[in-house]
C-alpha positions as CSV (number, residue, x, y, z in Angstrom):
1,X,5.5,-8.0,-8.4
2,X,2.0,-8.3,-7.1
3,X,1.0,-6.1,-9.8
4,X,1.4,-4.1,-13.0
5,X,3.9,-1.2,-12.2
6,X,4.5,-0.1,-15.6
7,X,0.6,0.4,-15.7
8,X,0.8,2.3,-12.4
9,X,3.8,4.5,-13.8
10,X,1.6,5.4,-17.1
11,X,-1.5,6.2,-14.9
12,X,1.0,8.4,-12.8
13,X,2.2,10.0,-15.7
14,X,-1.1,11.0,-17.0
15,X,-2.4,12.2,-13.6
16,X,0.4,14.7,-13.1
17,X,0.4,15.4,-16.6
18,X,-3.7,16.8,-16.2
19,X,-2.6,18.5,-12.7
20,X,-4.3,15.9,-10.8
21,X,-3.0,15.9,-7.2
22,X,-3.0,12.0,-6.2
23,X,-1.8,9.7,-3.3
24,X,-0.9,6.2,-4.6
25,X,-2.4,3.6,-2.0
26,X,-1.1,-0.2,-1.9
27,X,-4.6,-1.9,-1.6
28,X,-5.6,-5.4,-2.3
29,X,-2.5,-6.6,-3.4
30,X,-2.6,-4.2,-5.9
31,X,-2.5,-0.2,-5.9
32,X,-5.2,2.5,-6.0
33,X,-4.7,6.0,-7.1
34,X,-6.8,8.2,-4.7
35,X,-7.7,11.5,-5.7
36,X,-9.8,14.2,-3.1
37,X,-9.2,11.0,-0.5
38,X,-11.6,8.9,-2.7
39,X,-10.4,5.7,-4.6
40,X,-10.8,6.6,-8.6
41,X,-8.7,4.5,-10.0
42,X,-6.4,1.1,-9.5
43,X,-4.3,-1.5,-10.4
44,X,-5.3,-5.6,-9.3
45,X,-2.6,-7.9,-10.6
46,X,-2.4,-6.9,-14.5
47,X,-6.1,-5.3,-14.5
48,X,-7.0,-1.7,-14.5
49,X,-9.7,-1.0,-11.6
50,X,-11.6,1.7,-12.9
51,X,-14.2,3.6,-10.6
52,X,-17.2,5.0,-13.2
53,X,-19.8,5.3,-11.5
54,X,-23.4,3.2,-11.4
55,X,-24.9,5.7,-13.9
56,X,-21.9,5.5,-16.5
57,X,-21.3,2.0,-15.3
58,X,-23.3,0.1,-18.5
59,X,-21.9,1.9,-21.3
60,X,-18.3,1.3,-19.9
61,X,-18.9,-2.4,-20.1
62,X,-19.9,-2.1,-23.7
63,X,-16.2,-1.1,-24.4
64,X,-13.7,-3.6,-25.7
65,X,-11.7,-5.3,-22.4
66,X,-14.2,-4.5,-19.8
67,X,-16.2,-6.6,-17.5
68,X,-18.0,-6.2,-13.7
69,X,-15.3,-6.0,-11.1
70,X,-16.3,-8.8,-9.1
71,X,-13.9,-8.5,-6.3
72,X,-14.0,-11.0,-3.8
73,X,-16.8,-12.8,-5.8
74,X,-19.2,-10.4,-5.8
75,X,-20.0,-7.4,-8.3
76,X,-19.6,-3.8,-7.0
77,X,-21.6,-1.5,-8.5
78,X,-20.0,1.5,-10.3
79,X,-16.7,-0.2,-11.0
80,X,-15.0,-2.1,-13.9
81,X,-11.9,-4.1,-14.6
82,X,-10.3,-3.4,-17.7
83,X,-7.9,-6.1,-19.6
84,X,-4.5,-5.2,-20.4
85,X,-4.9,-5.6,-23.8
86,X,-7.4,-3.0,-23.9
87,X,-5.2,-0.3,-22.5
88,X,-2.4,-1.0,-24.8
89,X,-2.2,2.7,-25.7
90,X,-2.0,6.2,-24.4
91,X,-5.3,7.0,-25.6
92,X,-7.1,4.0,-24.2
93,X,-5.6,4.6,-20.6
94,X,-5.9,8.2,-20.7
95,X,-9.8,7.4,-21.4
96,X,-10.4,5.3,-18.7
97,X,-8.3,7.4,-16.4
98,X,-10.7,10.8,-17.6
99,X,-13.8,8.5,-17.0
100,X,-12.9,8.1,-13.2
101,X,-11.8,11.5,-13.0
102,X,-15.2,12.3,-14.1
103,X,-17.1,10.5,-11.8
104,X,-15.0,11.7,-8.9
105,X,-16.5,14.8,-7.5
106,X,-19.8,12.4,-7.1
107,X,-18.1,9.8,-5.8
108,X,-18.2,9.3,-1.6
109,X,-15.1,9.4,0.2
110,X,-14.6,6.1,2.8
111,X,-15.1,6.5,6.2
112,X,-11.8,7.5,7.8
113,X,-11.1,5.1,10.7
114,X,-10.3,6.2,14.1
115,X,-6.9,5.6,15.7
């Protein structure tokens, strides 16, 4: 298992349980849940990727568990990695999950590549 699917199942749950269409996308050795064709939210081993946003980026690294995503050994602005431990419950998930979800509509959609 390359990564948490028990976490991916929970994040499922809660997107269909909102009404949120989603396409899961294996990614990175890990999954991300897209949502409008945009990346909002993901799995990286036993991490939760979480796509906030640069603006609510600061206060979501003052919560308990999160730190800079620094994939690939570099920061990316507007995204945070959350420690299992920190989303031991339904209500921590669904937070983080509502977080993304808010940031969505503002976030860009990638580039689709040509064929």
């Amino acid at each position: 298992m390359a990564y948490n699917e028990a976490l991916g199942e929970r994040i499922a749950s809660i997107l269909t349980r909102k009404g949120v269409p989603y396409l899961e996308k294996h990614m990175f050795g890990g999954v991300a849940f897209m949502v409008d064709d945009k990346m909002t939210i993901g799995i990286v081993k036993e991490e939760l990727m979480a796509r906030v946003g640069p603006v609510a980026e600061a206060a979501a690294l003052q919560k308990e568990g999160a730190r800079i995503m620094d994939f690939a050994g570099r920061p990316m602005a507007g995204y945070v990695y959350v420690a299992p431990d920190a989303i031991d419950t339904d209500d921590q998930l669904e937070y983080w999950v509502d977080l993304c979800l808010q940031f969505n509509p503002l976030a860009k959609a990638s580039k689709k590549k040509k064929k």
